[in-house]
C-alpha positions as CSV (number, residue, x, y, z in Angstrom):
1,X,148.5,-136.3,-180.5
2,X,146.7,-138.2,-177.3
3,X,146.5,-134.1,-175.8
4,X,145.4,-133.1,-178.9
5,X,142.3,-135.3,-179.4
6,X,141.5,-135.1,-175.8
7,X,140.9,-131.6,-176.1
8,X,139.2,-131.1,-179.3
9,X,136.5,-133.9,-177.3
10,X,136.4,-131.7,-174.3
11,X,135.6,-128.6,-176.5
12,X,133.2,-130.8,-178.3
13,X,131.6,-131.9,-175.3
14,X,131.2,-128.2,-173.7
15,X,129.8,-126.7,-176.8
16,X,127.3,-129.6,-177.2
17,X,125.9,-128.6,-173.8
18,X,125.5,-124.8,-174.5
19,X,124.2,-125.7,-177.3
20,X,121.8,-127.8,-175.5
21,X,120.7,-125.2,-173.2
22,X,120.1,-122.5,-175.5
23,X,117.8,-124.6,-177.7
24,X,116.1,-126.0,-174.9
25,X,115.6,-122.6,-173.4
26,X,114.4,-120.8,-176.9
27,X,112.1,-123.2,-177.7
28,X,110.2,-123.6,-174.3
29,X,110.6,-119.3,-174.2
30,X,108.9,-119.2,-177.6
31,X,105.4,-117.9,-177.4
32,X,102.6,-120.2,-177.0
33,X,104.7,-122.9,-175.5
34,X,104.5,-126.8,-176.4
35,X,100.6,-127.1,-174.8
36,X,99.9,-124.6,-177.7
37,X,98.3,-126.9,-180.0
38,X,95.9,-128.9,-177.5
39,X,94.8,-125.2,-176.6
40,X,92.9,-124.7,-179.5
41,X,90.4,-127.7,-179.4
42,X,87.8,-126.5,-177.9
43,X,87.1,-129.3,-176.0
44,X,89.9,-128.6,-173.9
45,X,89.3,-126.6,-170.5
46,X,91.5,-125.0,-168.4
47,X,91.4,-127.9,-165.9
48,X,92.7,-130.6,-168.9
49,X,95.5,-128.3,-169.9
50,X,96.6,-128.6,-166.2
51,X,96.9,-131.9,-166.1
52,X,98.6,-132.3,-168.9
53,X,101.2,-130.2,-168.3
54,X,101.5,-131.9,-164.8
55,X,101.7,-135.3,-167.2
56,X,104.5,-133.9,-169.5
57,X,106.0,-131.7,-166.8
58,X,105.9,-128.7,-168.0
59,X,104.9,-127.0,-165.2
60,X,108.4,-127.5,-163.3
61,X,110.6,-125.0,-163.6
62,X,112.6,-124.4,-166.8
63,X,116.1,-125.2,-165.1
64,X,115.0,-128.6,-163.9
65,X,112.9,-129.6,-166.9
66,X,116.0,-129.5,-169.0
67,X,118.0,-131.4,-166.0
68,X,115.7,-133.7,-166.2
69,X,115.6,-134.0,-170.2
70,X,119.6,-133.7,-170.5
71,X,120.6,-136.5,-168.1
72,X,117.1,-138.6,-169.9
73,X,118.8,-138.2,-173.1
74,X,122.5,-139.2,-171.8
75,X,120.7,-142.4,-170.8
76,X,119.4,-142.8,-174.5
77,X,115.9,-141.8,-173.6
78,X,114.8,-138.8,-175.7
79,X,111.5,-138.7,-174.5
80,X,108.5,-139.3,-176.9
81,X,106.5,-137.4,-179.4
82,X,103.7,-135.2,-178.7
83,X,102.4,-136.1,-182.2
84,X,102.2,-139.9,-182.2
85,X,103.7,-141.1,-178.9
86,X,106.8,-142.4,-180.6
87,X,110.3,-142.6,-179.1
88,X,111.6,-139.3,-180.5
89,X,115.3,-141.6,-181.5
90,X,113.2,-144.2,-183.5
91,X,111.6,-141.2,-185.7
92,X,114.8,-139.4,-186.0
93,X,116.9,-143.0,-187.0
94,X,113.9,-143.5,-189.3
95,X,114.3,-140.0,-190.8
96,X,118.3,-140.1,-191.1
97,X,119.5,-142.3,-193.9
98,X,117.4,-140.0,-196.5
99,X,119.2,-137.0,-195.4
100,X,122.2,-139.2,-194.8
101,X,121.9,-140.5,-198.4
102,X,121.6,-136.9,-199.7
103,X,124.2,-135.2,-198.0
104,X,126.7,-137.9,-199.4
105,X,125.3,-137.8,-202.9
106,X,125.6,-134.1,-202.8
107,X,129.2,-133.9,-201.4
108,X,130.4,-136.1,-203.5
109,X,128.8,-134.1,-207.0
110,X,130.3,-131.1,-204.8
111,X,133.7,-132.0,-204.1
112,X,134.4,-133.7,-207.9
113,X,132.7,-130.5,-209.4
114,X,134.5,-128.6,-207.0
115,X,138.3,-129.3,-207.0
116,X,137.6,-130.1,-211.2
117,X,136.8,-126.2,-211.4
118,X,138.7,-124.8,-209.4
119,X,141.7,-126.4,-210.5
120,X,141.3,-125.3,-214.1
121,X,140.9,-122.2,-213.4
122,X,143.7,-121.6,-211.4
123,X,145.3,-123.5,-214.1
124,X,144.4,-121.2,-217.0
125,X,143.7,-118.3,-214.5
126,X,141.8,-115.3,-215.9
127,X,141.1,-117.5,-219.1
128,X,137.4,-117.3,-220.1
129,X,136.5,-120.4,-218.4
130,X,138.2,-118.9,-214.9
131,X,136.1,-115.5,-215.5
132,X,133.0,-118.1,-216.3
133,X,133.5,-120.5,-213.7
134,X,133.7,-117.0,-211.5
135,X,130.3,-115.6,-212.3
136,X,129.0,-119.1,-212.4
137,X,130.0,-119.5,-208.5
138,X,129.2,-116.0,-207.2
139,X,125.2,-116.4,-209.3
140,X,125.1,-120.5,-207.3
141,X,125.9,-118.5,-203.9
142,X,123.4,-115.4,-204.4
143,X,120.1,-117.8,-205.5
144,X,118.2,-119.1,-203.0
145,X,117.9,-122.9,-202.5
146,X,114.0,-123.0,-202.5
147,X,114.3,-120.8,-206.1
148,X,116.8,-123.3,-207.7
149,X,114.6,-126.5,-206.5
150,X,111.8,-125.1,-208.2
151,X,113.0,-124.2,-211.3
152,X,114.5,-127.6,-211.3
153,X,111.2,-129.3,-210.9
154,X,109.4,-126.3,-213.3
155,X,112.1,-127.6,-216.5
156,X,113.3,-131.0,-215.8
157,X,110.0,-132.4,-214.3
158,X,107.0,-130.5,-215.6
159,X,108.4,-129.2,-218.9
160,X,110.6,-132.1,-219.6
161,X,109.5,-134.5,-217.9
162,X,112.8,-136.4,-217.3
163,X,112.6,-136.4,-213.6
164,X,110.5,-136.9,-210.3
165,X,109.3,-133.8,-209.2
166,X,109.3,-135.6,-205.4
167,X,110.1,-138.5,-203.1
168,X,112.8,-140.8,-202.5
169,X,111.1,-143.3,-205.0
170,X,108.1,-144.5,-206.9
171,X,105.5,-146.4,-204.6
172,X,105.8,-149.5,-206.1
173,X,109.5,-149.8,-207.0
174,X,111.9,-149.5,-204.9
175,X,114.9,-150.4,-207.2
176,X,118.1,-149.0,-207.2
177,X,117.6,-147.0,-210.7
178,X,114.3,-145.7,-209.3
179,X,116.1,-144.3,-206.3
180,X,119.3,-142.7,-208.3
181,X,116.3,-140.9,-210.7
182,X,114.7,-139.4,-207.6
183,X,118.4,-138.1,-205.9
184,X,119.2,-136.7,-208.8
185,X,117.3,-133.1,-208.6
186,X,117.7,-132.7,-204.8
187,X,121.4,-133.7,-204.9
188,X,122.2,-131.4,-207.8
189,X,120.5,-128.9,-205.6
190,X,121.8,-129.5,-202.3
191,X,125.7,-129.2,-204.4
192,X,125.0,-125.9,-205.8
193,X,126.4,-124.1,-202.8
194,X,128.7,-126.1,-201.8
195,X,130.4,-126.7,-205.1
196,X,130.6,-122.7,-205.4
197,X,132.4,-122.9,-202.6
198,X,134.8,-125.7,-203.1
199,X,135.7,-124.2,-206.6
200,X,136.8,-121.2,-204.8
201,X,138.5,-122.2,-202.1
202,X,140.5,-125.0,-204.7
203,X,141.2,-122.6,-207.1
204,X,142.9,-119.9,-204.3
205,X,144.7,-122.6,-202.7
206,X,145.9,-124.6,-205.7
207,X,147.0,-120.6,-207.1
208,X,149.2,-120.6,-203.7
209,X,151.0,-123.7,-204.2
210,X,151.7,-124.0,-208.1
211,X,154.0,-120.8,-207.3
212,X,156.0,-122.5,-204.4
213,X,159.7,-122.6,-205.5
214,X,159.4,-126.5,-205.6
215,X,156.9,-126.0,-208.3
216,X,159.5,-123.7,-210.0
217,X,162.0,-126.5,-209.2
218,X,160.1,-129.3,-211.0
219,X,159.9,-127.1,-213.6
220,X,163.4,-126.5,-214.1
221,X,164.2,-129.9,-213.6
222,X,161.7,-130.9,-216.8
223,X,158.7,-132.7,-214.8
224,X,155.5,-132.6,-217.2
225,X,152.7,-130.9,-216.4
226,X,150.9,-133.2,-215.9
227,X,152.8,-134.8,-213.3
228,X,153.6,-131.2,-211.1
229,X,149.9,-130.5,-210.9
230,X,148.7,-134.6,-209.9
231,X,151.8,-135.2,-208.0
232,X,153.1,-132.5,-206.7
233,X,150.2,-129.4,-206.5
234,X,147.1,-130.8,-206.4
235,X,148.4,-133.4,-203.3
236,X,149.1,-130.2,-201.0
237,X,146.3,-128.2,-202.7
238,X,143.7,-130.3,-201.2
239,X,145.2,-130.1,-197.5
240,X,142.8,-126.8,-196.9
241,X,140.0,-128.6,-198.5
242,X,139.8,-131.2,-194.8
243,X,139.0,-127.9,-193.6
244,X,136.4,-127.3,-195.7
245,X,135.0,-130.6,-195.9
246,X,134.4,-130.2,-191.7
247,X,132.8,-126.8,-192.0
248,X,130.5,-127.4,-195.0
249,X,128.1,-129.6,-192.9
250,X,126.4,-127.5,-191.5
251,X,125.4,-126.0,-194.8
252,X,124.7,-129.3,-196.3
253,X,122.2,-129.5,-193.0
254,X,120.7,-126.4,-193.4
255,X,119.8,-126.7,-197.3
256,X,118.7,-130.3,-196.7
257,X,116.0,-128.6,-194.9
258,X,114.5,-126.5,-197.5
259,X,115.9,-128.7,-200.1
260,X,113.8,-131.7,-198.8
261,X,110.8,-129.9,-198.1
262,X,110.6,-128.5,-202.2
263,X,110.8,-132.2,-203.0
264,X,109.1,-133.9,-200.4
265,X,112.0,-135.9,-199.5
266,X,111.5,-137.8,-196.4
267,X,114.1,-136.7,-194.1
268,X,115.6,-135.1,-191.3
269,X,114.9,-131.5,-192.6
270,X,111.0,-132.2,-193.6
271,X,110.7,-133.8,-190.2
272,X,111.8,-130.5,-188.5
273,X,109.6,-128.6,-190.3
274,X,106.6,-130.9,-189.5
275,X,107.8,-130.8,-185.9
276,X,107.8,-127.3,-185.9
277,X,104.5,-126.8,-187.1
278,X,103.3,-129.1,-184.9
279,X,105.0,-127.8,-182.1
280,X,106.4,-131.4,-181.3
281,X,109.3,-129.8,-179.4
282,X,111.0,-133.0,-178.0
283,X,111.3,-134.1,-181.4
284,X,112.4,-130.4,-182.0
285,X,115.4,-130.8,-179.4
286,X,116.1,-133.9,-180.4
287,X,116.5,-133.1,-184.4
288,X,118.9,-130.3,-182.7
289,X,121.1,-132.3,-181.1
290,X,121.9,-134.9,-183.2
291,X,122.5,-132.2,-185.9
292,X,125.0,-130.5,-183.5
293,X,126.6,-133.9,-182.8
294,X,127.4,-134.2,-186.6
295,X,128.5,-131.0,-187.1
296,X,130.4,-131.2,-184.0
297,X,132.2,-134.8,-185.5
298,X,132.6,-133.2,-188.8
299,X,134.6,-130.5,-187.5
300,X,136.7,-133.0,-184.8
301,X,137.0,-135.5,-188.1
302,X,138.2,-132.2,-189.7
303,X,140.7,-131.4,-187.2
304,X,142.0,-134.9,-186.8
305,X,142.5,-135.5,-190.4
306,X,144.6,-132.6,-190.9
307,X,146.6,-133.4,-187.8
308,X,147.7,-136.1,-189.7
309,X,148.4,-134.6,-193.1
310,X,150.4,-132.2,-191.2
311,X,151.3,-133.2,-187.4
312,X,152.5,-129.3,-187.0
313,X,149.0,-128.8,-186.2
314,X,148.4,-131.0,-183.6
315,X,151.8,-130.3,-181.6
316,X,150.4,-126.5,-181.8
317,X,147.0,-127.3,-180.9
């Protein structure tokens, strides 16, 4: 197990630093470059844009500039802001429990919603609710995130005018019930994928165990129903699903983004945009690691949780 995990962190480690370099060298490749924005005041010569390049040091070579950054950000400095001379950790940290307290609202509505589905309709396979639950998954998967948050706010916020149409709360109350009403249109949003997904996946693999010969055993042997799907099925069903849970954040990342920025939520994935926009790459990079370290500890939390539902996989790995 030690071999294991001490591998799976070496990987992790190596792909965090590739990952590292080709972000660092896209963004500072990109036309226009991170002096961009200063170059179109006017009041800026030649001479000023110089200098503060010479202040930032942009005008080292690439290869050493991100030396220079990497080893900064091992040390816990992650440089500042171009935008308001922040340290680029404090507006990230400020930025992560909204997206922190999205992604967990909307994996849990996705994984209940999920495993619920898709073990009915392997249940009562090719019944009218499997063929619905189907389409219903294939539609969530084919519409675009923006689309769906739209026509969210369009019904249930101009039409009906039962929720927020933005914002992690009303300015003024920050109360718990105020909070859930906001989450509740960007969760539901953020789960759509994702709960496609887990349906599917549930329904294939709980289709795979309920005709095991143990299943055919129980049977035989006069075990409810009830008991062979809670006890016996749906327990090795949901093994595949640690799996899933690991690979699904970087989805839940990536729709946070446009998912935040059609409700103005105040995350992680508006403050990329922003930063974008802005051109405020160390904030940029700095957005882009501490993604890939999630995703990265999703997948090792993936890896070590199914090493212990089944230690097969570790003494292979």
């Amino acid at each position: 197990m030690a071999t294991f995990l001490l591998r799976r962190f070496a990987q992790a480690a190596l792909l965090l630093v590739i990952v590292s370099m080709i972000g660092f060298a896209i963004l500072h490749l990109a036309p226009g470059g991170p002096l961009s924005q200063y170059a179109v005041d006017g009041n800026m010569t030649q001479a000023d844009l110089d200098r503060l390049a010479e202040q930032l040091g942009l005008n080292r070579p690439l290869p050493i500039q991100y030396a220079e950054w990497f080893f900064r950000m091992l040390q816990g400095d992650w440089g500042l802001s171009y935008r308001d001379q922040q340290p680029v950790l404090h507006i990230i940290l400020s930025h992560l429990g909204a997206t922190l307290e999205l992604m967990l609202t909307a994996t849990v509505l996705a994984m209940i919603l999920g495993v619920w589905v898709g073990t009915l309709g392997a249940v009562r396979r090719y019944s009218l609710f499997d063929s619905l639950a189907t389409i219903g998954a294939m539609v969530a998967l084919s519409i675009p995130t923006f689309w769906f948050g739209l026509v969210i706010i369009y019904v249930f916020s101009v039409g009906l005018d039962w929720l927020p149409s933005g914002n992690r709360y009303t300015i003024g109350d920050g109360s718990f019930l105020n909070r859930i009403h906001h989450l509740i249109g960007p969760s539901l949003v953020l789960a759509l994928v994702s709960t496609a997904v887990w349906s599917r996946y549930m329904r294939s693999s709980m289709l795979d165990v309920i005709n095991q010969d143990y299943i055919r055993t129980a049977r035989a042997k006069g075990v409810s129903e009830r008991n062979i799907l809670f006890r016996h099925a749906m327990r090795n069903a949901l093994l595949p699903m640690i799996t899933i849970a690991g690979v699904q954040i970087p989805t839940l990342l990536s729709g946070a983004l446009v998912t935040e920025t059609v409700f103005t939520w105040p995350g992680m994935g508006r403050l990329f945009l922003d930063s974008i926009s802005y051109r405020d790459y160390p904030v940029v990079m700095g957005i882009l690691m501490f993604s890939a370290v999630l995703v990265l500890l999703g997948s090792l939390l993936a890896d070590i949780l199914y090493s212990v539902a089944d230690p097969r996989i570790s003494r292979q790995g």
